[in-house]
C-alpha positions as CSV (number, residue, x, y, z in Angstrom):
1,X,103.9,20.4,-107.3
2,X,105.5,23.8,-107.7
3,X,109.4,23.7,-106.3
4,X,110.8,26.0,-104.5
5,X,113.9,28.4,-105.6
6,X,116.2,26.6,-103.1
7,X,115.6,23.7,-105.2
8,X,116.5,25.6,-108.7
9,X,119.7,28.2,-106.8
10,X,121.3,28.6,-103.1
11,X,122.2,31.9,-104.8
12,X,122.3,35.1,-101.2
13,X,120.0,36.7,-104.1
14,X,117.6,34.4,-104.3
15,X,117.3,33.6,-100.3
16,X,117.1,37.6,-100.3
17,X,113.8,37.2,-102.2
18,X,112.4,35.0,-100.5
19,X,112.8,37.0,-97.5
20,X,111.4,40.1,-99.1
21,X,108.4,38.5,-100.7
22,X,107.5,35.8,-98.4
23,X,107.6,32.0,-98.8
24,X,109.4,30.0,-101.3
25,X,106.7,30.7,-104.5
26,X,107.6,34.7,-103.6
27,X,103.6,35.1,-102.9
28,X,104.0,38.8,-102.0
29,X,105.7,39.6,-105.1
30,X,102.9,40.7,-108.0
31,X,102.6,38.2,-110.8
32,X,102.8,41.3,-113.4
33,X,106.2,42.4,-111.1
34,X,107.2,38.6,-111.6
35,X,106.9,38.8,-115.1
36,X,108.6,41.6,-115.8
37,X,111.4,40.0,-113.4
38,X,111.8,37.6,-116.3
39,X,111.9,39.7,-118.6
40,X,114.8,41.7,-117.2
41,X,116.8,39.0,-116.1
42,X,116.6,37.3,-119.8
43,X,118.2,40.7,-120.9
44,X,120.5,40.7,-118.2
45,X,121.7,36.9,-119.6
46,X,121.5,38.0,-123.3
47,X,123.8,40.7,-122.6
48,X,126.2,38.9,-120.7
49,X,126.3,35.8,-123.2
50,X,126.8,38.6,-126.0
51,X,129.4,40.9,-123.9
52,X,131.4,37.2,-123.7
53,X,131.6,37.0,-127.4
54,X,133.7,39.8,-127.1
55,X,131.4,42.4,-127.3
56,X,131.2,45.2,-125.2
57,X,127.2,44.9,-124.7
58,X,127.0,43.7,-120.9
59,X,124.6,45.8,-119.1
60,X,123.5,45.3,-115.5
61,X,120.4,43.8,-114.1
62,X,118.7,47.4,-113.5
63,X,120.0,48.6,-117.1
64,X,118.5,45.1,-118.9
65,X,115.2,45.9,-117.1
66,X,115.3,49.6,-118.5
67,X,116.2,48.5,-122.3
68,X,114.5,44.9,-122.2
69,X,111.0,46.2,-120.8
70,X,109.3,48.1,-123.2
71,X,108.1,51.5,-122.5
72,X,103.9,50.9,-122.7
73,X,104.4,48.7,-119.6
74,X,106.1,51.6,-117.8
75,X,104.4,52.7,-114.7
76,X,102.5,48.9,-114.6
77,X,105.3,47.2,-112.1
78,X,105.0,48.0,-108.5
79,X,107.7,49.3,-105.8
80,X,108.2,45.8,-105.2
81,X,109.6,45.0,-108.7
82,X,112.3,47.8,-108.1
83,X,112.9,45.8,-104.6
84,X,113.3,42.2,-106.5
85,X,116.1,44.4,-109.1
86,X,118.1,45.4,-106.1
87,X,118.3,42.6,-104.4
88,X,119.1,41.2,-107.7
89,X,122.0,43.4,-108.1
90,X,125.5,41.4,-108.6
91,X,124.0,38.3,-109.4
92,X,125.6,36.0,-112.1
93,X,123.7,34.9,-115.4
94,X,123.9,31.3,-114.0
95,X,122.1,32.3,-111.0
96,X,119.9,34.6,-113.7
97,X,118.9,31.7,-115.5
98,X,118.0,29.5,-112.7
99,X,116.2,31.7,-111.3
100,X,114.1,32.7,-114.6
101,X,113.7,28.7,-114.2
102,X,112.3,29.0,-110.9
103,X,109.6,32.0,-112.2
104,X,108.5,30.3,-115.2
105,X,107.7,26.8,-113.6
């Protein structure tokens, strides 16, 4: 049985979703958009858990998605994977990772 993201984060970003995309597996949301969700949001952690080593390499969510998914797959993800970003926008990498939890169950 799949569980929802309330069970995985009670993160505003992740009841934003599911009010974008629809019920609690985010139906509405492309599996190729989902994917590429993950793969942005894993940048978005590795740059935070780097940038607290004292580095100065913590990007945002929208700038992990531009470095972190590579440049063949540009023009593949839908409006609705530049949706999922913005709402997105602000979260923490706890929240991140959870959520990448939720996506790759």
């Amino acid at each position: 049985m799949t569980k929802s993201i309330g069970y995985f984060t009670s993160c505003p970003q992740a009841s934003a979703l599911v009010q974008r995309f629809g019920d609690a597996d985010l139906a509405q949301l492309p599996q190729l958009d989902q994917a590429a969700l993950i793969v942005a949001l894993s940048g978005f952690v590795m740059s935070d858990l780097a940038g607290t080593d004292g580095n100065d390499v913590v990007l945002s969510l929208d700038e992990a998605a531009g470095q972190f998914i590579p440049e063949a797959y540009e023009g593949y993800t839908s409006n609705h994977f530049v949706d999922a970003i913005a709402i997105l926008m602000g979260i923490s990498s706890d929240d991140a990772t959870d959520i990448i939890h939720f996506l790759t169950q």
